[in-house]
DRENDREN-786031 format. One record per residue (C-alpha): residue number from 1; residue in three letters; chain; y, x, z. Coordinates in steps of 0.1 Angstrom, whole numbers. Each point is the difference from the previous one (the first is absolute). Example, Ala and Ser with C-alpha at 12.3 -4.5 7.8 and 13.67 -1.06 7.14 Angstrom:
# DRENDREN-786031
+-----+------+-------+-------+-------+-------+
:  nr : rest : kette :     y :     x :     z :
+-----+------+-------+-------+-------+-------+
:   1 :  Ala :     A :   -45 :   123 :    78 :
:   2 :  Ser :     A :    34 :    14 :    -7 :
+-----+------+-------+-------+-------+-------+
END
This chain:
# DRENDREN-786031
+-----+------+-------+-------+-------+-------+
:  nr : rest : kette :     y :     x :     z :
+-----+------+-------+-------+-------+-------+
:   1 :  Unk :     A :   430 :  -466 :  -215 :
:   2 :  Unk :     A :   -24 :     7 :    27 :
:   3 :  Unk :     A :   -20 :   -27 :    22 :
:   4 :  Unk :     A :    23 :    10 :    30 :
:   5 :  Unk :     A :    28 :    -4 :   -23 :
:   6 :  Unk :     A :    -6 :   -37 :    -8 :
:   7 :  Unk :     A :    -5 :   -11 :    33 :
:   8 :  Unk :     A :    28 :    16 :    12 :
:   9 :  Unk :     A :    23 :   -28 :   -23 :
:  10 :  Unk :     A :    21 :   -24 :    15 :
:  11 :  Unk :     A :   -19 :   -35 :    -6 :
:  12 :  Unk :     A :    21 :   -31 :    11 :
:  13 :  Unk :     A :   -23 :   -22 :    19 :
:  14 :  Unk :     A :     4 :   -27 :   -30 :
:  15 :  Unk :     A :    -2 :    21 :   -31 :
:  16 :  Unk :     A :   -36 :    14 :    19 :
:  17 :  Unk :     A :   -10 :   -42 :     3 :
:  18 :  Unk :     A :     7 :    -8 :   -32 :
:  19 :  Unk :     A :   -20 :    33 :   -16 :
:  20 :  Unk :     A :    30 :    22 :    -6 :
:  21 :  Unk :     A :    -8 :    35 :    11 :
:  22 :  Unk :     A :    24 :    19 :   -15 :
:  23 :  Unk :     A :    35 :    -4 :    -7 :
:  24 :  Unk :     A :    -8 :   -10 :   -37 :
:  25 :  Unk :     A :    27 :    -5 :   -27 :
:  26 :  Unk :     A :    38 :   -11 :    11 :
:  27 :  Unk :     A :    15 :   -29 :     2 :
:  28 :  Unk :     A :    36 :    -6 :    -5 :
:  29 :  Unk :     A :    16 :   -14 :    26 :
:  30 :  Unk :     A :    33 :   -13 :     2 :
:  31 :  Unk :     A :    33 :    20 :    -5 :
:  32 :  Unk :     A :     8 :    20 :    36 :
:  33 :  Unk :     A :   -31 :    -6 :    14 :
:  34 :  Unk :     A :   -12 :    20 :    28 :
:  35 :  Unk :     A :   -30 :    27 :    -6 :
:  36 :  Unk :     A :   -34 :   -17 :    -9 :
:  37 :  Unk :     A :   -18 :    15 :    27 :
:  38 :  Unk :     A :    25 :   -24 :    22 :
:  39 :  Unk :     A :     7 :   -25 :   -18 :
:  40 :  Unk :     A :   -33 :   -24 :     7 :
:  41 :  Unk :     A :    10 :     6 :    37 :
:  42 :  Unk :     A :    32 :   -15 :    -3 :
:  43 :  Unk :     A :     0 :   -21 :   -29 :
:  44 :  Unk :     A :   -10 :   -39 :    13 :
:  45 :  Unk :     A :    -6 :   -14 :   -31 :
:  46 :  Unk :     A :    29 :   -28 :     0 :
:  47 :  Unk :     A :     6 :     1 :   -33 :
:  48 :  Unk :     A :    41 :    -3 :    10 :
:  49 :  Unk :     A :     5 :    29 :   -27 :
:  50 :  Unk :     A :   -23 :   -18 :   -24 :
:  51 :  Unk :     A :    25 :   -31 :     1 :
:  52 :  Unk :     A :    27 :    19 :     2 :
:  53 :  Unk :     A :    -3 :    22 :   -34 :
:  54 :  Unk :     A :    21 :   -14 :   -29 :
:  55 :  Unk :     A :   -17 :    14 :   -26 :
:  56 :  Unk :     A :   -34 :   -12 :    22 :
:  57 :  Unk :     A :   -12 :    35 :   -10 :
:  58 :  Unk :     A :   -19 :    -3 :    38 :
:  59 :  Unk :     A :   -36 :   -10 :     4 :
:  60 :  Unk :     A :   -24 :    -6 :    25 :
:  61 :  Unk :     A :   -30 :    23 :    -5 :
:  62 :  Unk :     A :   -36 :     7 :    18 :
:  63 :  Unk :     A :    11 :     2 :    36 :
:  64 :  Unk :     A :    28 :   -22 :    -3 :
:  65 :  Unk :     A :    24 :    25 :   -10 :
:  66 :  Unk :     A :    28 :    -2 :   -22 :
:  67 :  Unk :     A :    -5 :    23 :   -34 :
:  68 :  Unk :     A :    24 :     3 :   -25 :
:  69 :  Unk :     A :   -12 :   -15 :   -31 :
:  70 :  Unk :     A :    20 :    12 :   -34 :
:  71 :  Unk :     A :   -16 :   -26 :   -20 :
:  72 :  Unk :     A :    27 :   -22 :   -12 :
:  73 :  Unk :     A :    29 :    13 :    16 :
:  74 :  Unk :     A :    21 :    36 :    18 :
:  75 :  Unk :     A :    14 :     9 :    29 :
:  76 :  Unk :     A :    35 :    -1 :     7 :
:  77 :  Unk :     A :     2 :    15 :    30 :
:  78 :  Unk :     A :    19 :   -28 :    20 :
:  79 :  Unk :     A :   -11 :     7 :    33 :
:  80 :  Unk :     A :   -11 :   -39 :     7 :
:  81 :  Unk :     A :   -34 :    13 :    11 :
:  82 :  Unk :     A :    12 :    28 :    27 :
:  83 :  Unk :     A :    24 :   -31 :    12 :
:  84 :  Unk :     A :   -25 :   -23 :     7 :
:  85 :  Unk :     A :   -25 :    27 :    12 :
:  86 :  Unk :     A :     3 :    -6 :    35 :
:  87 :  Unk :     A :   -30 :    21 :    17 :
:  88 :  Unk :     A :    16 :    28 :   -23 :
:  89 :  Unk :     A :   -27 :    10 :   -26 :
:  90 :  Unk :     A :    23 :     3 :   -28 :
:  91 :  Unk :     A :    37 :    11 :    15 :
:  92 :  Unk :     A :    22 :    17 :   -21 :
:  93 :  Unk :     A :    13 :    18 :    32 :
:  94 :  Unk :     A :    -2 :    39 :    -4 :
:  95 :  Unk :     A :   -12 :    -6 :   -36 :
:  96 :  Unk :     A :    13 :    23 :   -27 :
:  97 :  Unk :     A :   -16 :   -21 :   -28 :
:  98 :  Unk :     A :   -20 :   -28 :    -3 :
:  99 :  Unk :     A :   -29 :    16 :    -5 :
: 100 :  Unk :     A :   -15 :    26 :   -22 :
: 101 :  Unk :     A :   -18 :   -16 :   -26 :
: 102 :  Unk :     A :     5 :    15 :   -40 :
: 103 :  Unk :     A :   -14 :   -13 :   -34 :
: 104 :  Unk :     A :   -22 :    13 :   -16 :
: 105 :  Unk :     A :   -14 :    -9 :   -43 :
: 106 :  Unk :     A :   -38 :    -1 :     1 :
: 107 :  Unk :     A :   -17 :    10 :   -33 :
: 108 :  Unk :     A :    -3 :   -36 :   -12 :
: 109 :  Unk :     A :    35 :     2 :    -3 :
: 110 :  Unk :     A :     4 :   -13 :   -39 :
: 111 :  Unk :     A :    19 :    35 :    -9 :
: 112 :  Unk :     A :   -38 :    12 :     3 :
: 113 :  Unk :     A :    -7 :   -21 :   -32 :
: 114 :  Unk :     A :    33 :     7 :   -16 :
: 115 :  Unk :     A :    16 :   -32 :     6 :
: 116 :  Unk :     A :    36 :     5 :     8 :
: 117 :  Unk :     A :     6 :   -23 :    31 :
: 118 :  Unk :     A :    25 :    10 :    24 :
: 119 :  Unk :     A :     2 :   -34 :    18 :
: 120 :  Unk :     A :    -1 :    20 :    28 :
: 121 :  Unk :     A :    31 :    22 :    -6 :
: 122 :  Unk :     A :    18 :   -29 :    -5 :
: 123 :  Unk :     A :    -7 :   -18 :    31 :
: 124 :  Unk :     A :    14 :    30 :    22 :
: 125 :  Unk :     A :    33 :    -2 :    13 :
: 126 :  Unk :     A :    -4 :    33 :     9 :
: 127 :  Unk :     A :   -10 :    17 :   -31 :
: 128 :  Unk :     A :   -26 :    14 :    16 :
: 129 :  Unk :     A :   -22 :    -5 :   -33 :
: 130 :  Unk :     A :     9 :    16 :   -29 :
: 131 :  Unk :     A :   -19 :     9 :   -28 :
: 132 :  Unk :     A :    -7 :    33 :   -19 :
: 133 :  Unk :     A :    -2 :    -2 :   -39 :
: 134 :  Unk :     A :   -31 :    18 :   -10 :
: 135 :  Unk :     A :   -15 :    11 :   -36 :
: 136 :  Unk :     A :   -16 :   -30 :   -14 :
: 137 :  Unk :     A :    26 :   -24 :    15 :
: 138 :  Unk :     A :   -17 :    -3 :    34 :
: 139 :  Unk :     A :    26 :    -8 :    25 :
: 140 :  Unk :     A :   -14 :    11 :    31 :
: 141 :  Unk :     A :    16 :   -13 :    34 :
: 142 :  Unk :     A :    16 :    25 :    20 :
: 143 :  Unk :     A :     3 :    -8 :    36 :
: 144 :  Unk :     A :    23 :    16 :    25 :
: 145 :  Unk :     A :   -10 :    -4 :    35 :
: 146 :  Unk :     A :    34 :    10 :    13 :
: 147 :  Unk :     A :    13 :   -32 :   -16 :
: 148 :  Unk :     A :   -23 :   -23 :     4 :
: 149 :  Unk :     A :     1 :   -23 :    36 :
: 150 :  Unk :     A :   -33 :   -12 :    -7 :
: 151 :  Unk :     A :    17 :   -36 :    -5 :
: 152 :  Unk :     A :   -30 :   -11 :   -20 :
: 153 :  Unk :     A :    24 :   -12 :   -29 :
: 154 :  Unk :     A :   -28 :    13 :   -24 :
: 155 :  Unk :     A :   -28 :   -11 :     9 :
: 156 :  Unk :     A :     2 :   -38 :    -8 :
: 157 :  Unk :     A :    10 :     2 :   -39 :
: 158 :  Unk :     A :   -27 :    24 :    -9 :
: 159 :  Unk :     A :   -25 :   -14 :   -23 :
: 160 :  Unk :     A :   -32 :    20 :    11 :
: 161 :  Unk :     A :     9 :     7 :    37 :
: 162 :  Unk :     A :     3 :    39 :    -6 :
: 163 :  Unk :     A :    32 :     3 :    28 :
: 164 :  Unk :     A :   -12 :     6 :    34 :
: 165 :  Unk :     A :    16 :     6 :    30 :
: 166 :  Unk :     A :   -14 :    24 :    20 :
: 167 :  Unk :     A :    14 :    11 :    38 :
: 168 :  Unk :     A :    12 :    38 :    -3 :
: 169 :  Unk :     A :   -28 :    14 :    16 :
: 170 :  Unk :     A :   -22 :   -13 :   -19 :
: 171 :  Unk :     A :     5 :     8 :   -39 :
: 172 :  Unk :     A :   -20 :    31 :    -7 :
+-----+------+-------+-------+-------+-------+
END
């Protein structure tokens, strides 16, 4: 990237007083949120969809932002935070899907030592994690990204935090 290049990014005003000069990793934000780049503009920070998630999958994060934190529980995809949203950062109006998100196994996943898991697998209601029987008796997680709503089922139960959720454009 050249010099002009750099200074030619969009900074938020914020980000730039708190050190952030470049758009840095993702966050997730809730389900039918509106685009990052306008979501600090029109998010308030009243933690209405915070309170009003039943699975209390909603955090507040740096900023004052609600993230969605996959921790100890999913997404259901109830809507209660687009209802309460009232300056309309997360509407689900014009929204295909929640959001784009997909799973992904990183290599610390316990197939990688040959420990048959699948704790995974058997959280999804989807079946969007399978598993592929290999020679030695690996079972190695399939994942199908058409399937999977990026619910965050998954995440949770595994015991060495392999399952991440990554935002579509992201995943390389």
């Amino acid at each position: 990237m050249s010099t002009a290049d750099q200074f030619s990014m969009e900074v938020k005003r914020s980000d730039f007083l708190q050190g952030k000069f470049s758009s840095g990793s993702a966050v997730t934000r809730p389900p039918w949120a509106i685009t990052e780049s306008k979501f600090q503009d029109v998010c308030t920070g009243c933690d209405y969809c915070i309170v009003a998630c039943p699975t209390s999958i909603l955090k507040k994060a740096r900023g004052g932002y609600p993230v969605v934190d996959f921790s100890k529980s999913q997404c259901t995809f109830c809507g209660e935070c687009a209802k309460v949203c009232k300056p309309g950062a997360i509407s689900r109006d014009n929204a295909a899907h929640p959001w784009d998100h997909i799973v992904t196994a990183n290599s610390s996943c316990l197939f990688s030592s040959g420990v048959t898991c699948r704790l995974c697998g058997d959280c999804c209601d989807t079946a969007a994690i399978t598993f592929q029987l290999a020679i030695g008796g690996k079972a190695t997680p399939i994942i199908d990204s058409s399937r999977c709503t990026g619910c965050g089922a998954c995440v949770a139960p595994c015991p060495v935090n392999a399952i991440q959720i990554l935002m579509e454009e992201v995943r390389t």
